[in-house]
C-alpha positions in Angstrom: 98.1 100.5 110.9 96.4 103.6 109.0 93.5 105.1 110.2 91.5 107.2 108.2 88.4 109.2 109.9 84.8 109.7 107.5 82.4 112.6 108.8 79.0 113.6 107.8 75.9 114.8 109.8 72.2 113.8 108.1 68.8 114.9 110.0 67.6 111.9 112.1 64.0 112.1 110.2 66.1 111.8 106.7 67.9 108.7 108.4 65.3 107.1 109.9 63.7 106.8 106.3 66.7 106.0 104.2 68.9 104.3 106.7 66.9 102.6 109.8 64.3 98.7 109.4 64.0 97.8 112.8 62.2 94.9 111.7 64.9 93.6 109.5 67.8 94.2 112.0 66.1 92.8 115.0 66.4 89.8 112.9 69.9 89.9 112.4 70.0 90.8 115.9 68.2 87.8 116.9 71.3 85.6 115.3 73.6 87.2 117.8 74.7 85.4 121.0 74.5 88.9 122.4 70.7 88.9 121.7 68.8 89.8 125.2 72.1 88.7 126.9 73.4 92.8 126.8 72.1 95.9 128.1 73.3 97.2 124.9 71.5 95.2 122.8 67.4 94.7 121.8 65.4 94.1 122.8 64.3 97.1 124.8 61.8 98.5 126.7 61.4 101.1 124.0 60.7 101.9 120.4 63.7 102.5 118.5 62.4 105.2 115.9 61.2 106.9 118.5 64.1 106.8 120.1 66.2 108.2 117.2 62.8 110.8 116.8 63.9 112.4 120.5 66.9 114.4 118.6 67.8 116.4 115.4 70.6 115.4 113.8 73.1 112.3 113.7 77.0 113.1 112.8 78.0 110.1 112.4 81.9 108.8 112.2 83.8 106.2 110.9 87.1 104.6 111.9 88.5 102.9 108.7 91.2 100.8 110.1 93.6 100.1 107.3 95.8 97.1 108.2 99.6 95.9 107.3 100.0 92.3 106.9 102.2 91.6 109.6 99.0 93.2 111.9 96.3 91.4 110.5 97.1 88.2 113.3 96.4 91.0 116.1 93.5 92.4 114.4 90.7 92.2 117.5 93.3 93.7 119.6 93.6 97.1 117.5 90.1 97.3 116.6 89.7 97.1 120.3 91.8 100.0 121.1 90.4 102.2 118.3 87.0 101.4 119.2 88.0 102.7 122.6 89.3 106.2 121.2 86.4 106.3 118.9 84.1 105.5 122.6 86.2 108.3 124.6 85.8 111.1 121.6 82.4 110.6 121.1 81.6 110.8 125.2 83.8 114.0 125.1 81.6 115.4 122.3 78.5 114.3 124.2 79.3 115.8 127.2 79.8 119.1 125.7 76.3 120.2 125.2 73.0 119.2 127.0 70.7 116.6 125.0 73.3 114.5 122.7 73.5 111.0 122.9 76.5 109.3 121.4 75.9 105.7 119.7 78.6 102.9 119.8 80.5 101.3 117.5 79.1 97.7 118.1 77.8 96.2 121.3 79.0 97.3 125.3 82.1 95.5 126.3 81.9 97.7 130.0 82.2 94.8 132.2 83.9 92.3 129.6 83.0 90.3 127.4 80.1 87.6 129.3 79.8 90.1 132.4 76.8 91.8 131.6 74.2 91.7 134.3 71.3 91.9 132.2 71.5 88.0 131.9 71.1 88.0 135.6 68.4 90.5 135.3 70.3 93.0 137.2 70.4 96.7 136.3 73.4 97.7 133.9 76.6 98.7 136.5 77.6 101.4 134.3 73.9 103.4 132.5 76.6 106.4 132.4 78.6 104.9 129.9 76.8 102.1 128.0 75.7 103.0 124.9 73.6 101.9 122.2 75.0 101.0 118.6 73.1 102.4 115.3 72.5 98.7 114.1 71.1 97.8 117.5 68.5 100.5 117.1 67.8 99.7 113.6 70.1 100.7 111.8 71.6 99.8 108.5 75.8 100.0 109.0 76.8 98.8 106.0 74.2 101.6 103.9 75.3 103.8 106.2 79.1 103.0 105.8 78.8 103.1 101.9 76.4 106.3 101.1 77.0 108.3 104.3 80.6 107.9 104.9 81.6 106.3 100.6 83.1 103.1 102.9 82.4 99.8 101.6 82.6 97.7 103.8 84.8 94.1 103.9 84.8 91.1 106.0 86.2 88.0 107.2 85.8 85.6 104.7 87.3 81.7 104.4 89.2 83.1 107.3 90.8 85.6 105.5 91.4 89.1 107.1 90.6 92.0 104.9 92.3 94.4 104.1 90.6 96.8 106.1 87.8 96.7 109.3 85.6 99.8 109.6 84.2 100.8 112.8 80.2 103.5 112.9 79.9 105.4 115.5 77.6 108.5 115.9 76.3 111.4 118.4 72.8 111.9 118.1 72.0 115.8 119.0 
């Protein structure tokens, strides 16, 4: 597997406008099994935008996994483990100045997949490390992906495995 790394940073405020419709991705949200089943996932006790309004800037990252055939049948595993690189860097870059808050690539996956206590209506074992992803605050990946980053990106289709899997991350500072 290749990976290739995409960098930018944007203002939050110029993001918010071009990039985030909480409306329209709370729908999309509301398709998900994961749907008010994950800490990491709306809906919350809080307004998104201003969420994304309590910093500056967003630098956001992209993992673009790039795939040879004879991997494609272990795809989830190696998303999986770059996911978790992509996790570790960004908590290393948070934790080097005061007021950042890094943004995951996707949903928590903590406690495993189904182990989330928010569907007991517990608190979240682990607030230090769950995160929040940019399309569970709003925002729009796959614009993000394409202008931001010049990603398109693919999916599963007719059971097919692309070519390539992309993975957005982001620090908010």
């Amino acid at each position: 597997m290749k990976i290739e790394t995409f960098e930018k940073t944007i203002k939050v405020d110029e993001f918010v406008e071009g990039y985030v419709n909480v409306e329209e991705f709370l729908e999309c949200c509301k398709a998900c099994e994961n749907y008010e089943q994950v800490w990491s996932c709306p809906t919350y006790d809080f307004d998104p935008v201003d969420f994304w309004r309590g910093f500056e800037n967003l630098y956001v990252v992209g993992k673009k996994m790039i795939l040879e055939e004879e991997e494609k049948e272990n795809w989830e595993t190696l998303m999986t483990q770059v996911k978790e690189d992509l996790t570790e860097t960004l908590y290393v870059l948070e934790g080097q100045y005061p007021h950042r808050q890094s943004l995951s690539a996707g949903n928590c996956k903590i406690c495993g997949e189904g182990n989330c206590t928010r569907k007991t209506g517990e608190p979240c074992r682990y607030p230090e490390k769950m995160r929040y992803s940019i399309e569970s605050l709003g925002g729009n990946v796959g614009l993000t992906a394409s202008k931001l980053l010049g990603i398109d990106l693919q999916w599963i289709a007719e059971g097919q495995i692309p070519d390539y899997f992309v993975l957005v991350g982001g620090l908010l500072y």
